[in-house]
C-alpha positions in Angstrom: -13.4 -5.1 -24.7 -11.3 -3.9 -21.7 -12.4 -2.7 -18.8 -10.7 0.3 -18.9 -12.6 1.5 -22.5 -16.2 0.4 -21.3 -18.5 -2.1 -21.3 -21.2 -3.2 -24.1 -23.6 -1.6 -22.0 -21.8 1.5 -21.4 -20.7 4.2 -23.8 -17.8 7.1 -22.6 -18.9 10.8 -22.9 -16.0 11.1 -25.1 -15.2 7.8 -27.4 -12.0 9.4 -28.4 -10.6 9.1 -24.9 -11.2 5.4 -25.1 -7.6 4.6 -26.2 -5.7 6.7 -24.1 -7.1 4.7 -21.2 -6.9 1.5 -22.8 -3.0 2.9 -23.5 -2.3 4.2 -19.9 -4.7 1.9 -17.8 -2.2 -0.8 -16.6 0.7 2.1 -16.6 -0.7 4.3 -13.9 -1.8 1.4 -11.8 2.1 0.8 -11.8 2.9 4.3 -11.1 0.5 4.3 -8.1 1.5 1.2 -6.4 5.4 2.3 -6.9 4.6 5.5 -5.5 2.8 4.1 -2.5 5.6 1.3 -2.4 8.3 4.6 -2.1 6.2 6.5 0.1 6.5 3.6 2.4 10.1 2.9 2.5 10.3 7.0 3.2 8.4 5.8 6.4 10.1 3.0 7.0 13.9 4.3 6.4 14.6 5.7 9.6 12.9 2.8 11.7 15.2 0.2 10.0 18.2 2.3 10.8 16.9 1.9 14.8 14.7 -1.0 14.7 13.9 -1.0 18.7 13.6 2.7 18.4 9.5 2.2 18.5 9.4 0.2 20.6 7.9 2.5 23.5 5.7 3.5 21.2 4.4 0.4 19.9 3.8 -0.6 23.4 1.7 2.7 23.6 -0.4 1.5 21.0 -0.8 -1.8 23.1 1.7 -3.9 20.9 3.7 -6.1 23.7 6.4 -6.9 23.7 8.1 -3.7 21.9 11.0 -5.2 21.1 9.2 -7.9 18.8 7.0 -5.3 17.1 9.4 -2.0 16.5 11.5 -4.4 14.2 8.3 -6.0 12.3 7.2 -2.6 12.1 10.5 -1.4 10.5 10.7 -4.4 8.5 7.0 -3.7 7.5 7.1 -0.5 6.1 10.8 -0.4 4.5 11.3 -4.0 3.1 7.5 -4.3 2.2 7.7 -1.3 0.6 10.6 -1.7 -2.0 8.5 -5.0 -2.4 5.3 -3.4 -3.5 7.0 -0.9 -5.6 9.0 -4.1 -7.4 6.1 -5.8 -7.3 7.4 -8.4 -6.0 5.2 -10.9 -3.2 3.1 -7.9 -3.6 0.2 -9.3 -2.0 1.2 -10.4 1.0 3.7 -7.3 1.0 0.4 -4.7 1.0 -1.7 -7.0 3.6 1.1 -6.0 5.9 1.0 -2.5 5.1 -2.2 -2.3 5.1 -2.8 -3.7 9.0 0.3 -0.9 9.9 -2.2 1.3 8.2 -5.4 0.5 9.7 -3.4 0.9 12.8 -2.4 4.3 12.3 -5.8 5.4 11.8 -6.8 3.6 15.1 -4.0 6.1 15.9 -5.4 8.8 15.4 -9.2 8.7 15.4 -9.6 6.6 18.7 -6.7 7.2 20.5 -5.4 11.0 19.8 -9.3 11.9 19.2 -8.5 13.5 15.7 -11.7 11.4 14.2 -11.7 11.4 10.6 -9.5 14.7 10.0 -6.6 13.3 11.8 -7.3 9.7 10.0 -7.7 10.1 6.8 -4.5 10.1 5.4 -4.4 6.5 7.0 -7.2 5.3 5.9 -6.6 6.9 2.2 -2.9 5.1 2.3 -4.4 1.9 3.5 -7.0 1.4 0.9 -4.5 1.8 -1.7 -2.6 -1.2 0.0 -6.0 -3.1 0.3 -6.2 -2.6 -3.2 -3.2 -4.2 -4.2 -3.6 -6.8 -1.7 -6.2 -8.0 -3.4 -5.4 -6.9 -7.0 -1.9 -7.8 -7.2 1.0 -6.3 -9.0 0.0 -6.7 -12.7 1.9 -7.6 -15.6 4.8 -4.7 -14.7 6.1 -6.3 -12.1 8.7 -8.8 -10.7 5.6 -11.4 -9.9 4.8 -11.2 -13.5 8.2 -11.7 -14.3 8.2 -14.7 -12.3 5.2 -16.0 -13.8 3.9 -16.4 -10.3 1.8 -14.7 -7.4 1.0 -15.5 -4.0 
């Protein structure tokens, strides 16, 4: 059985349902890591456009030198992100995003003081990217097409 029916030694509320997530299991794991992937580039767009544009403000964070980091930063969150959403080196593509993420909510819960209100859009965003770190891109993916992972 899949694991996205249930398991001998669990039973759903509703059997029926059973197939529609055996159907759609695999497809919305797509759709979420393209979205995040997207979401990311949207990030990412106008820091590739200036790459040394953050660099003050990656030196804020502690990051030295600022001109090294702004442009892994940029590179980061726009080339890693059409990555994940191909699926394509999708591990090591959301390990990076996930670090930019964890950073972020260093950001803003030690740093600016916002605690967990003014992190947790960070920390939602980078457990996605852990997720797919670890879980990969699946069989909709270029990786799959490749036959290969990292």
């Amino acid at each position: 059985m899949s694991d996205a029916t249930h398991s001998p030694t669990r039973s759903l509320l509703v059997p029926p349902l059973g197939w529609i997530y055996a159907t759609l299991h695999e497809r919305v794991e797509t759709l979420l890591r393209v979205v995040a992937g997207l979401a990311l580039v949207t990030h990412g767009a106008p820091k590739i456009m200036n790459p040394f544009g953050a660099a003050e403000m990656v030196e804020k964070l502690g990051f030295y030198p600022g001109v090294f980091w702004s442009p892994l930063l940029s590179a980061t969150e726009f080339f890693g992100g059409i990555f994940i959403a191909l699926g394509f080196l999708t591990r090591p593509a959301a390990l990076a995003a996930a670090i930019v993420l964890l950073v972020t909510v260093w950001f803003h819960w030690i740093t600016l003081g916002q605690g967990y209100s003014g992190a947790e859009k960070s920390i939602l965003w980078a457990a996605i990217f852990i997720f797919f770190a670890v879980r990969g891109a699946k069989r909709h993916s270029v990786d799959a097409r490749l036959g290969r992972e990292f």
